[in-house]
DOMIVEX-81710 format. One record per residue (C-alpha): residue number from 1; residue in one letter; y, z, x. Coordinates in nm, 4 decimals. Each point is the difference from the previous one (the first is absolute). Layout:
(site NUM,"a",(Y,Z,X));
...
//
This chain:
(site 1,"x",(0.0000,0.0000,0.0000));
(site 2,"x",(0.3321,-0.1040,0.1615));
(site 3,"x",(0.2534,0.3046,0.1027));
(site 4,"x",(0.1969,-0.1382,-0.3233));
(site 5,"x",(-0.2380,0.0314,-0.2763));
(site 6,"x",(-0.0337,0.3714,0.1330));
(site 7,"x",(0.3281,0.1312,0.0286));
(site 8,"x",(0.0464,-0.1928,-0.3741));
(site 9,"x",(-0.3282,0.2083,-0.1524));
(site 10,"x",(0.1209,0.3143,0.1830));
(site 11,"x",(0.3270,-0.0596,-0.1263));
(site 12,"x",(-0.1241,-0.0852,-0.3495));
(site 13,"x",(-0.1862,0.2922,-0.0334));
(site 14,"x",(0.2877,0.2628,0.1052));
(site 15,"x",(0.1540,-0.1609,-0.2443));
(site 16,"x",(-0.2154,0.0689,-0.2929));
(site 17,"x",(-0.0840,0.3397,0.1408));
(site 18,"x",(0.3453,0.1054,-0.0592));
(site 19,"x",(0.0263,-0.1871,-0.3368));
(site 20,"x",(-0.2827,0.1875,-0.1052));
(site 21,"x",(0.2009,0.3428,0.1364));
(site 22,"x",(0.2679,-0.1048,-0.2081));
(site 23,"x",(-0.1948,-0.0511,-0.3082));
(site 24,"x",(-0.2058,0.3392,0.0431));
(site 25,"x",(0.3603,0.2041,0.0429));
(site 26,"x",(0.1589,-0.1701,-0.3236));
(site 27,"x",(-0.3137,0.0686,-0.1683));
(site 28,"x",(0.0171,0.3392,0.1572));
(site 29,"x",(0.3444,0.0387,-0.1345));
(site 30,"x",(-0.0889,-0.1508,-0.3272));
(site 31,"x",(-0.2312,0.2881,-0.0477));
(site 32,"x",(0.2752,0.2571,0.0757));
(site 33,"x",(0.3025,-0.1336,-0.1904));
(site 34,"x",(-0.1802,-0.0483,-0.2950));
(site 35,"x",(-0.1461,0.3717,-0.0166));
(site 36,"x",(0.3047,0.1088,0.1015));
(site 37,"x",(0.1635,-0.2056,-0.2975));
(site 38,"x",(-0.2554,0.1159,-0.2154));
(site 39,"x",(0.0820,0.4056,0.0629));
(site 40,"x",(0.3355,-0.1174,-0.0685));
(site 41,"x",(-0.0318,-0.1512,-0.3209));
(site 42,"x",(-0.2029,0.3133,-0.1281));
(site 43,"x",(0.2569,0.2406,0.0677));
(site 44,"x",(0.2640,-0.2127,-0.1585));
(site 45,"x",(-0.2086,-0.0352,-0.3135));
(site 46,"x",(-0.1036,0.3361,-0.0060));
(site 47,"x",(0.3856,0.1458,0.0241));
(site 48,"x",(0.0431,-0.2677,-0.3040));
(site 49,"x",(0.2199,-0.2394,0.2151));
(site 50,"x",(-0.0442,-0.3977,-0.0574));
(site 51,"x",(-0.2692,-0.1561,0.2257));
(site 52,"x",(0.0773,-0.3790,0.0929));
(site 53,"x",(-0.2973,-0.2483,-0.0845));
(site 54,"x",(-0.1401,-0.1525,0.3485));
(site 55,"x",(0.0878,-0.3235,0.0353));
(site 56,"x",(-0.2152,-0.1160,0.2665));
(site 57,"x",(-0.3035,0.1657,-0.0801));
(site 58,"x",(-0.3142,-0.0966,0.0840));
(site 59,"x",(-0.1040,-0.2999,0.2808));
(site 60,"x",(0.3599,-0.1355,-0.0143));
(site 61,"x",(0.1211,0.3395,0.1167));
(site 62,"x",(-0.2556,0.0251,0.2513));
(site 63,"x",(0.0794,-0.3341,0.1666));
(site 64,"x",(0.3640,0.0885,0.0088));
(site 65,"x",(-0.0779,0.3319,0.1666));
(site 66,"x",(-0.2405,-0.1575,0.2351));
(site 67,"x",(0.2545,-0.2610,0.1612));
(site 68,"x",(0.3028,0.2023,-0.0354));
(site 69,"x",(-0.0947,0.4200,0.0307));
(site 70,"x",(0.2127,-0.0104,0.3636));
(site 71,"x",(0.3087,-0.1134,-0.2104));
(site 72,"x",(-0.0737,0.3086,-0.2481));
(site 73,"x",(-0.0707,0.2290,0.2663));
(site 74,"x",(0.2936,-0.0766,0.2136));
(site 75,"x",(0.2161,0.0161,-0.3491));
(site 76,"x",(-0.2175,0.3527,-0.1393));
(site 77,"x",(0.1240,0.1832,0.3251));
(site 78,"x",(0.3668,-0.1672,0.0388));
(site 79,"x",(0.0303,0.1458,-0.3329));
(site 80,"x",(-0.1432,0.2708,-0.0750));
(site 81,"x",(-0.1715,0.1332,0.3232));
(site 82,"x",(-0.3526,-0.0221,-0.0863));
(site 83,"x",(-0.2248,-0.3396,-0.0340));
(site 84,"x",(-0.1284,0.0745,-0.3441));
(site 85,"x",(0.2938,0.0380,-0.1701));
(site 86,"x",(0.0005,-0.0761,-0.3698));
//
């Protein structure tokens, strides 16, 4: 295999290793914004205060989560100080 090819499949592979790193910390993020949004919504229901519908519920709301979570991170702690913020 010519020195090319190899430095192009190393290459290629570093880069989906660290698309795949991306993927599993939105999805880890996912997991903790929307528990953290879901504690949130029970309190204000349970203190009798109105509780907006999702609007990006579901696979829609994952995918936008997925590709975007450093965005809503960086935002969360600018913010408010904490990632999760809801």
């Amino acid at each position: 295999m010519p020195m090319n090819q190899r430095i192009l499949f190393i290459g290629l592979r570093v880069f989906l290793a660290l698309v795949c790193l991306y993927l599993l910390l939105g999805l880890g993020f996912y997991v903790g914004w929307e528990n953290a949004r879901e504690t949130c919504r029970a309190e204000m229901a349970a203190r009798g205060e109105f509780v907006e519908p999702e609007v990006f519920a579901g696979p829609l709301g994952l995918l936008f989560t997925l590709t975007n979570w450093p965005v809503y991170a960086w935002a969360n702690c600018y913010h408010d100080g904490t990632i999760f913020a809801t």
